[in-house]
C-alpha positions as CSV (number, residue, x, y, z in Angstrom):
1,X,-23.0,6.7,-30.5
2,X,-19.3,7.0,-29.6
3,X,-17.7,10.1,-28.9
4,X,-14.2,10.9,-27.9
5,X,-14.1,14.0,-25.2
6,X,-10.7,14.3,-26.3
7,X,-11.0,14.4,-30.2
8,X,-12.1,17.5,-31.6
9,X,-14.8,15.3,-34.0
10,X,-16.7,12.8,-32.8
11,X,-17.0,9.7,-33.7
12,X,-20.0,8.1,-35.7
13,X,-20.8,4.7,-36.1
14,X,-23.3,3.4,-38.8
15,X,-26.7,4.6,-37.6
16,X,-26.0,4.6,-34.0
17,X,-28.1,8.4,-32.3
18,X,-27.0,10.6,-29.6
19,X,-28.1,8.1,-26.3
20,X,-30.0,11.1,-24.8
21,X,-33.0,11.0,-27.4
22,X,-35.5,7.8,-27.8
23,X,-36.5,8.1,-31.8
24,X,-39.4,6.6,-33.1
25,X,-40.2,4.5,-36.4
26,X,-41.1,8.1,-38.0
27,X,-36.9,9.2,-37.3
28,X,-34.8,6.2,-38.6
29,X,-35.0,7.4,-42.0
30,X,-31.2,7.5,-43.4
31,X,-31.7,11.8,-43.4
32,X,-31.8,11.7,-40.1
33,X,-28.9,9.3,-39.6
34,X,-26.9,11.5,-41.7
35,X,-28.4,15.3,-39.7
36,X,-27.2,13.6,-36.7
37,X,-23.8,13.0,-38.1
38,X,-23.7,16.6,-39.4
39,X,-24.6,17.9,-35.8
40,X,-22.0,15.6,-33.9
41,X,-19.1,15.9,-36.3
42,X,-20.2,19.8,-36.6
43,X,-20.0,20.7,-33.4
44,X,-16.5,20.7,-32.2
45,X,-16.3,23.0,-34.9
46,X,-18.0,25.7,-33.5
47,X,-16.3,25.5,-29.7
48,X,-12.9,25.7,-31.1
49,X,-10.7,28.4,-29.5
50,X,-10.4,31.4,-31.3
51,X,-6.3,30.2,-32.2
52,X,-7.5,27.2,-33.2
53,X,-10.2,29.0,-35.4
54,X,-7.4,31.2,-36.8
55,X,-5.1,28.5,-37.6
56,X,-7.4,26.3,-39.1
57,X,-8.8,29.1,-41.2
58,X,-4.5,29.6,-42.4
59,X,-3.9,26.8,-43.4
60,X,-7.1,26.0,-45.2
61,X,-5.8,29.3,-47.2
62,X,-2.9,27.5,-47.8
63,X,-4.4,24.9,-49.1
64,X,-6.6,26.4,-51.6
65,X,-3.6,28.5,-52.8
66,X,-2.0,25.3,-53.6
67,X,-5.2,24.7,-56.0
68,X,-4.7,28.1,-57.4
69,X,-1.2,27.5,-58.2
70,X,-2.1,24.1,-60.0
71,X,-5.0,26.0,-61.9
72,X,-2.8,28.4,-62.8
73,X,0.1,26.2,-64.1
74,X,-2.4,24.1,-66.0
75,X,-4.0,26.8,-67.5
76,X,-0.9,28.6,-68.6
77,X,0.0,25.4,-70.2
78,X,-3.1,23.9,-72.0
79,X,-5.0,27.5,-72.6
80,X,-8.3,26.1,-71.0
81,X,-9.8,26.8,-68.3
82,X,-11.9,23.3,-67.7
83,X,-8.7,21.4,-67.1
84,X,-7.5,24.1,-65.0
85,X,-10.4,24.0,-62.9
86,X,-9.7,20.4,-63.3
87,X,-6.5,21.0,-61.6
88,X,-7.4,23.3,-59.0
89,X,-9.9,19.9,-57.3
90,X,-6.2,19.2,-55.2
91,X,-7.2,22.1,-53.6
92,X,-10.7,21.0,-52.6
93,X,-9.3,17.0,-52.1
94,X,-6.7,18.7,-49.8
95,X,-9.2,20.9,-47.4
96,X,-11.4,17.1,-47.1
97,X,-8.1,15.3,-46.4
98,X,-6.7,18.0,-43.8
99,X,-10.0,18.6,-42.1
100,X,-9.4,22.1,-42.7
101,X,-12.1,25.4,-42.6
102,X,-12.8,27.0,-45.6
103,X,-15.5,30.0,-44.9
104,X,-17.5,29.3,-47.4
105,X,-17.9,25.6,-46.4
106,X,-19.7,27.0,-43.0
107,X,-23.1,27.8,-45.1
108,X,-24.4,24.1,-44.5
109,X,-22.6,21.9,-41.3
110,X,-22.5,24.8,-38.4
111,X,-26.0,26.2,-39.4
112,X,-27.4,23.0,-38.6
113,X,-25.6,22.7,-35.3
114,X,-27.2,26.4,-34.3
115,X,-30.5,25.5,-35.2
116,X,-30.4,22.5,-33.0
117,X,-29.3,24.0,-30.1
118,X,-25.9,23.2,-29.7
119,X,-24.1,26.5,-30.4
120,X,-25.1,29.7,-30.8
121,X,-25.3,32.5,-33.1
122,X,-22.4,33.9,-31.8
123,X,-20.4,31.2,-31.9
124,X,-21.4,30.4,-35.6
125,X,-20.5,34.7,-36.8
126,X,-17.1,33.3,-34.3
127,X,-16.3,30.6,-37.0
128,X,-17.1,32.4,-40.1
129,X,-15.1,35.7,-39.4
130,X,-12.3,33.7,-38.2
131,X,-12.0,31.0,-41.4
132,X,-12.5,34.1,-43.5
133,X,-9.7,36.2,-41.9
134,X,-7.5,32.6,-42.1
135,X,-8.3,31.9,-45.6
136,X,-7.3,35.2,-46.5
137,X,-4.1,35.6,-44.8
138,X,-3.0,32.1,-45.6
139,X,-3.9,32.2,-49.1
140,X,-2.2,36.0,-49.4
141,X,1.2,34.2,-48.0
142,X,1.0,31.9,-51.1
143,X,-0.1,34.2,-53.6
144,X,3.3,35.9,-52.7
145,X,5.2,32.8,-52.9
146,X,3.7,32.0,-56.5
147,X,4.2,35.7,-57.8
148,X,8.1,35.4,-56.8
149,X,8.4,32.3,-57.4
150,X,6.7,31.9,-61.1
151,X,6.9,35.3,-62.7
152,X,5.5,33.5,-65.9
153,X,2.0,33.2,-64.1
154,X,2.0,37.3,-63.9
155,X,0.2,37.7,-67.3
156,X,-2.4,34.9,-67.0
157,X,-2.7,35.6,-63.4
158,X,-3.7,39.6,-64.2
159,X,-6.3,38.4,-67.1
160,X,-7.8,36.4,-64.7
161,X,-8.6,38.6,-61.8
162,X,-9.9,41.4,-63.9
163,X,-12.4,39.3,-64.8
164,X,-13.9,39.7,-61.2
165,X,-12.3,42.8,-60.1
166,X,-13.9,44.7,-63.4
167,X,-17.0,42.5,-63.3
168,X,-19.8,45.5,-62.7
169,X,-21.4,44.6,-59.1
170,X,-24.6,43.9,-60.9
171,X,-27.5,41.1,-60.5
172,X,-25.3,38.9,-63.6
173,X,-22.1,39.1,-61.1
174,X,-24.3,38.2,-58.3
175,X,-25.7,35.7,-60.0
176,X,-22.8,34.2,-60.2
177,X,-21.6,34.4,-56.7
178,X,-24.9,32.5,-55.1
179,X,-24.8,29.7,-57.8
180,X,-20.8,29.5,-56.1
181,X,-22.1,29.7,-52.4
182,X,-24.9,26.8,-53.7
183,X,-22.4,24.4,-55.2
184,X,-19.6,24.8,-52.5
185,X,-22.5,23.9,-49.5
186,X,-23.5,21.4,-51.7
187,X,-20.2,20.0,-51.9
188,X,-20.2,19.8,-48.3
189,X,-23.7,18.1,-48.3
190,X,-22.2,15.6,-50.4
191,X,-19.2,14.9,-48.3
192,X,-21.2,14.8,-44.9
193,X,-23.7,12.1,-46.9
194,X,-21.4,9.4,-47.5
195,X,-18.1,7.4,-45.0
196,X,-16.6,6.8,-48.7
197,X,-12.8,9.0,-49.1
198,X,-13.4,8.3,-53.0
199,X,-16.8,9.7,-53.2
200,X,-15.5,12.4,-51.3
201,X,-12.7,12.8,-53.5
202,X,-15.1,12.5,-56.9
203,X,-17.1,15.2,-55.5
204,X,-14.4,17.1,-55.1
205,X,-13.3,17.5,-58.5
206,X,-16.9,17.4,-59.5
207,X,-18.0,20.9,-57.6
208,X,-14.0,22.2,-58.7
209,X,-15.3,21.9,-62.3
210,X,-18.8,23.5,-61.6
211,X,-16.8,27.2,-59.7
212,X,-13.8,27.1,-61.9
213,X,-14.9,26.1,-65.6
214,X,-17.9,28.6,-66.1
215,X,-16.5,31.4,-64.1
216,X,-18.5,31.5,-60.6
217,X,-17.6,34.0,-58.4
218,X,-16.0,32.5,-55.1
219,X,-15.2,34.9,-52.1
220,X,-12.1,33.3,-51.3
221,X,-10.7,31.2,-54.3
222,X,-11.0,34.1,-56.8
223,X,-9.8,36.2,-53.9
224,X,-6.7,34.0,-54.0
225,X,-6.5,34.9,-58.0
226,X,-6.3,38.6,-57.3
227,X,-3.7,38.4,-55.0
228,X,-1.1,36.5,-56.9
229,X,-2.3,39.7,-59.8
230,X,-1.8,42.3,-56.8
231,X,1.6,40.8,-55.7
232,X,2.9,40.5,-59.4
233,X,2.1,44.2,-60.1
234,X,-0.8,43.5,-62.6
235,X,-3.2,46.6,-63.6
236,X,-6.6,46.2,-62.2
237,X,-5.8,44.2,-59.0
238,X,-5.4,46.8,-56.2
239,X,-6.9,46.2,-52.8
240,X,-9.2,48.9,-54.1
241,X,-10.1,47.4,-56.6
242,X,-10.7,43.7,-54.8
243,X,-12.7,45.0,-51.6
244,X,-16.1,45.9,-53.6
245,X,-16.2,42.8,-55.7
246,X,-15.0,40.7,-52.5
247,X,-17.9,42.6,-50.3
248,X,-20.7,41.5,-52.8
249,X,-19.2,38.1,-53.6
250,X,-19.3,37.3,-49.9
251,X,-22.9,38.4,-49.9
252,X,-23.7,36.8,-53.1
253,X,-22.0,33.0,-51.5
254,X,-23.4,33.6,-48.4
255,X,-27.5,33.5,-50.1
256,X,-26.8,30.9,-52.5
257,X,-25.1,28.8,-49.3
258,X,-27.6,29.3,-47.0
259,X,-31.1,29.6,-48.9
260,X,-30.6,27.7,-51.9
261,X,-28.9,24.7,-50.1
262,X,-29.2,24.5,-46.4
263,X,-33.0,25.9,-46.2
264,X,-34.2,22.9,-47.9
265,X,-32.3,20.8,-45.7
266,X,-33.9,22.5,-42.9
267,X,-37.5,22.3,-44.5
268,X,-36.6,18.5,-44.6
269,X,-35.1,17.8,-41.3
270,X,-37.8,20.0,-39.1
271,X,-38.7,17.0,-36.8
272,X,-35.5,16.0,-36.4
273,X,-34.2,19.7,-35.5
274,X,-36.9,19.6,-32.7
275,X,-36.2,16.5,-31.3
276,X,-32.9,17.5,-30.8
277,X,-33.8,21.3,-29.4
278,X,-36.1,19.3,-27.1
279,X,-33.3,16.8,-26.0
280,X,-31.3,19.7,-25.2
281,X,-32.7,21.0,-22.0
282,X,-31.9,18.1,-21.0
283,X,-29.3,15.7,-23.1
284,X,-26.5,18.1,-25.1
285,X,-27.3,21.2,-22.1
286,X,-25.9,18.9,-19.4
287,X,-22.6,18.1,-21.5
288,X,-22.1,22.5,-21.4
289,X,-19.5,21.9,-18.6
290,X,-17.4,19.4,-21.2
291,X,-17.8,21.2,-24.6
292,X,-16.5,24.9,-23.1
293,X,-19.6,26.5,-23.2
């Protein structure tokens, strides 16, 4: 295994495992190739400064917001919604692309790095509150922008948002908001399974098509929806009305994130978690002194 003390990821090469665990026949099954990929390329993540956090959280906001103006645009123009959704994948392509943090993408890869010992809880709540406050603020900035800058949006762009800001906070809305949390960790599963940019890229648009064409309730791309709404002036997208839908979205992404997709890759990778808890007393511990912690 290669790693670069420099480089915020590390590198991985083919099958190649950490150098301070011996695995047996039992642990060369390709899951456990790819868990230890997750874990080495996931932890950087989580012993980022907190400006680093921040700023990758902005401009993963700014990112998506580019997806929600081509969702938008495309919508306005065709009247439907699945080639919108279609649209809004160069959002998803462009957070793969720009190694960017999207808080809802922090269900699956950072999990795995807690339970294996290298991070902790605290430094996994660290990353999600500060992607979430970055996704908001940089996706807020280009709400603005595409409010001023396209006043024909306005109408399409208030229709749309009442649709989650009206939605009644009930078990049909929540529904909706842990099949979102499942498909969006399951679109990182996907892209931490395979080396392949145009898998990666397919999945993309795949998992844009499952949130965006039936409806799902996303905490931070419908978010992005209700502020262009808010910044054009439409009825029914005040902060007010936002926060309580936003509050039981995040709720409703963070369940189908974490137990409908990362507990069963948990349940799969047990022995593979505890080899690597094990190894850390006295492997990943004794790099502490190189990682920050």
């Amino acid at each position: 295994m290669a790693t670069d003390e420099s480089d915020d990821r590390p590198r991985v090469e083919g099958s190649e495992r950490p150098a301070e665990r011996e695995d047996d026949a039992a642990t060369t099954e390709e899951k456990d190739v790819a868990l230890d990929r997750v874990i080495l390329e996931g932890r950087p993540r989580l012993h980022r400064s907190s400006a680093d956090l921040l700023a990758t959280g902005v401009v993963a906001g700014l990112e998506i917001g580019m997806g929600v103006l081509a969702l938008l645009v495309v919508e306005e123009a065709t009247g439907s919604r699945l080639l919108g959704a279609l649209a809004f994948s160069v959002g998803f392509i462009a957070l793969r692309l720009g190694n960017s943090e999207l808080f809802t993408e922090g269900f699956h890869t950072p999990v795995m790095v807690v339970l294996a010992r290298e991070a902790t809880t605290w430094q996994l709540l660290r990353l999600w509150a500060g992607t979430l406050v970055g996704n908001l603020a940089g996706g807020w900035v280009v709400a603005w922008l595409v409010a001023v800058a396209l006043p024909d949006l306005h109408e399409l762009a208030g229709e749309t948002a009442r649709e989650f800001t009206q939605a009644p906070l009930d078990l049909r809305t929540f529904a909706l908001a842990v099949l979102a949390g499942a498909a969006i960790t399951l679109l990182t599963r996907m892209q931490n399974g395979t080396e392949d940019d145009v898998a990666r890229i397919v999945a993309a648009v795949a998992v844009a098509l499952v949130i965006v064409g039936p409806g799902l309730h996303h905490s931070i791309l419908d978010s992005l929806l209700v502020f262009v709404a808010l910044h054009a002036g439409e009825a029914g997208a005040g902060y007010a009305d936002w926060l309580p839908w936003f509050g039981f979205a995040v709720l409703g992404n963070l369940v189908g994130g974490l137990l409908l997709t990362t507990l069963l890759r948990v349940v799969r990778s047990q022995e593979r978690l505890l080899q690597w808890r094990h190894a850390g007393t006295g492997g990943p511990r004794a790099r502490g002194s190189r990682t920050g912690r």
